[in-house]
N, C-alpha and C positions, 0 to 999 in steps of 0.2 A: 529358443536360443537365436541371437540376434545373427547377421552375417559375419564373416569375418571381414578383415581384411584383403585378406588373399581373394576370396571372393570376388570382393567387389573388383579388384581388379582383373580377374579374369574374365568376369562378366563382361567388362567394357571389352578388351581386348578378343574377344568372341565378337562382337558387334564387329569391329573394325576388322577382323580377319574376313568374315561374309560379305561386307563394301568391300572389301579389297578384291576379292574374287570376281566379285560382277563386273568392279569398274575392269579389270584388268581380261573380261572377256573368260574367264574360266567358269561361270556361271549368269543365269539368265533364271527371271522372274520370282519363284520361291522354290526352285532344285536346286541340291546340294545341301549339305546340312555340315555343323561343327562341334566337336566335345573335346573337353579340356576333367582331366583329373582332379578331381577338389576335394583331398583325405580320403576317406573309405567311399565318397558318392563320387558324383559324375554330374558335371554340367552339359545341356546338349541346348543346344537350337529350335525352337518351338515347332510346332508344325502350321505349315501353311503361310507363314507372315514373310512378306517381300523384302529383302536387303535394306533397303532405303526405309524402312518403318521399324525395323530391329531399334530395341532399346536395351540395355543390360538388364534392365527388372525383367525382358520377355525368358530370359535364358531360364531355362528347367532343369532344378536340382531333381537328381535320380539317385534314391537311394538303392544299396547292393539289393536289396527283394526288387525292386523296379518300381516300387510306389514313389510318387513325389508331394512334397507337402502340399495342406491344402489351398485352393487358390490357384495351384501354379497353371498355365497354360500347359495344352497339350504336347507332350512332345515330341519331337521328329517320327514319323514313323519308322524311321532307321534306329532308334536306340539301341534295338537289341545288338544288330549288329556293333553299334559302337561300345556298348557295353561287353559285349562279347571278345573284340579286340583288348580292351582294358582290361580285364580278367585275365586275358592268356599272357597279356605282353607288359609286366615291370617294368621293361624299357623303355614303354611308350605312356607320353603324360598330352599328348592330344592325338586327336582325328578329324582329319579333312577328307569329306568327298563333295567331289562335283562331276557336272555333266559338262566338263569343256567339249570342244567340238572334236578336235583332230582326235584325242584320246576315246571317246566316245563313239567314233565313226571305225578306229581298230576295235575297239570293243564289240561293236555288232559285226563286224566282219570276223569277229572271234582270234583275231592274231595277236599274239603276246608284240612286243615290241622288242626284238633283237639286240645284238652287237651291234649296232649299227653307228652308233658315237660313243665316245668315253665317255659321255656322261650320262647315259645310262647308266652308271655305276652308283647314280643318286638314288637311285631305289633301293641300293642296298646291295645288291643282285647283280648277275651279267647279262639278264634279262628282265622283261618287266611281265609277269604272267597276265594270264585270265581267267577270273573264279566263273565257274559255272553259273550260267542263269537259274534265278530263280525268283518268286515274286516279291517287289520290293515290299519290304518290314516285316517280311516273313523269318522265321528260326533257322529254317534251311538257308538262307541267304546269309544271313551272322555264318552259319557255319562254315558255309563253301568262301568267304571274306577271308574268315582267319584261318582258315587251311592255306588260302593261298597267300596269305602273306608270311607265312610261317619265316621267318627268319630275315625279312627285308620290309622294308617302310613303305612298300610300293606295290599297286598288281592294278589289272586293269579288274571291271565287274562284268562279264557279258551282257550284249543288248542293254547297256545302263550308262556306263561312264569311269570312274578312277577314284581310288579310295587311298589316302595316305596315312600311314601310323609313325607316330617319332615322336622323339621326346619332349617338344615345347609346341606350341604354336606355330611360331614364327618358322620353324624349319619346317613344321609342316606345309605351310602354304609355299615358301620357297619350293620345296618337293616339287609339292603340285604344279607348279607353276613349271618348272623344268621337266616335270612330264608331261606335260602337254606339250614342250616345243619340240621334246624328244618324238614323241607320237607324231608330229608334226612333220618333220624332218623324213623319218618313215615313210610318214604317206608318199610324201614327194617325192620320195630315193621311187618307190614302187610305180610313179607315172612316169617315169623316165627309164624304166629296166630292171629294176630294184639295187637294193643296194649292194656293196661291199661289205663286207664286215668281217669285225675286227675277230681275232682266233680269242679262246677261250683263256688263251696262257697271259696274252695282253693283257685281259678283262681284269683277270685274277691279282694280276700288280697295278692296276689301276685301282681297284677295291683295296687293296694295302697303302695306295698313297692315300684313297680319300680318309682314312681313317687317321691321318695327321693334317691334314689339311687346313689351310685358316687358322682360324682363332679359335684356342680352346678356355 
């Protein structure tokens, strides 16, 4: 059975989501990986190929048993995990992780990322957690992912880096991208004294405005 449509466009749009990362400094060489929803399978990111050498044919259909047709490159050694978020979470039609630097450096420092701006609230959350380590592409690592994302688009991975779940694409790497300046931000607040932060009741109407927010 030939590609579809939909495909082919999500494959491109996978390409250009992992440049977009590298150029924009949230990933570096061939860490971090992407998957997008495609009917009952899943498209993921190959394992091992560099940003800039990504082409949409490299993209690996995963189907629900986790066999991919024959031919295909190997893929991510994160699928479980990705696959695993996809399973638990209808609401979410992609997955971004990367190893940006500031989110990555609270991640091995093991600290969630607090109240510390309203926009933290882009996670979903009034904080942004940290899934317990464990070896990357290992089932325990899917698992302790989506425990800790349970209910928001956002958590950090111990000693790893920052994992995003949400509905498209596009808002995924947005996510990520604003959690890294948020992790950012953090680090900074903590060489100068650490930070202020905002009370819990703040948080909580700030997560009710983003929920109209923009363009629906």
């Amino acid at each position: 059975m030939g590609e579809t449509n939909q495909e082919t466009v999500l494959r491109a749009r996978m390409v250009e989501v992992m440049q977009a990362m590298e150029a924009r400094g949230l990933n570096r060489g061939t860490s971090g990986n992407v998957s997008v929803r495609c009917g009952e399978d899943m498209l993921v990111t190959p394992s091992g190929v560099p940003a800039a050498r990504l082409t949409p044919d490299h993209m690996v259909l995963v189907h629900p048993d986790g066999a991919s047709p024959q031919g295909a490159l190997k893929p991510s050694s994160e699928w479980r995990m990705h696959q695993g978020i996809l399973d638990r979470r209808p609401d979410v039609g992609a997955v971004v992780h990367c190893h940006s630097r500031h989110a990555t450096i609270l991640a091995c420092a093991g600290r969630p990322i607090p109240a510390v701006h309203y926009m933290v609230a882009v996670s979903g959350g009034t904080s942004v957690p940290v899934a317990p380590y464990a070896t990357f592409g290992s089932g325990e690592l899917a698992q302790a992912v989506v425990e800790a994302l349970d209910g928001r688009y956002a958590a950090l991975m111990a000693n790893h880096g920052q994992i995003v779940a949400a509905p498209n694409l596009d808002f995924a790497l947005a996510i990520a991208e604003e959690i890294e300046e948020q992790a950012a931000i953090y680090w900074g607040t903590l060489a100068i004294g650490g930070p202020s932060l905002l009370a819990e009741e703040e948080m909580d109407r700030i997560l009710l405005r983003f929920r109209s927010y923009g363009q629906r």
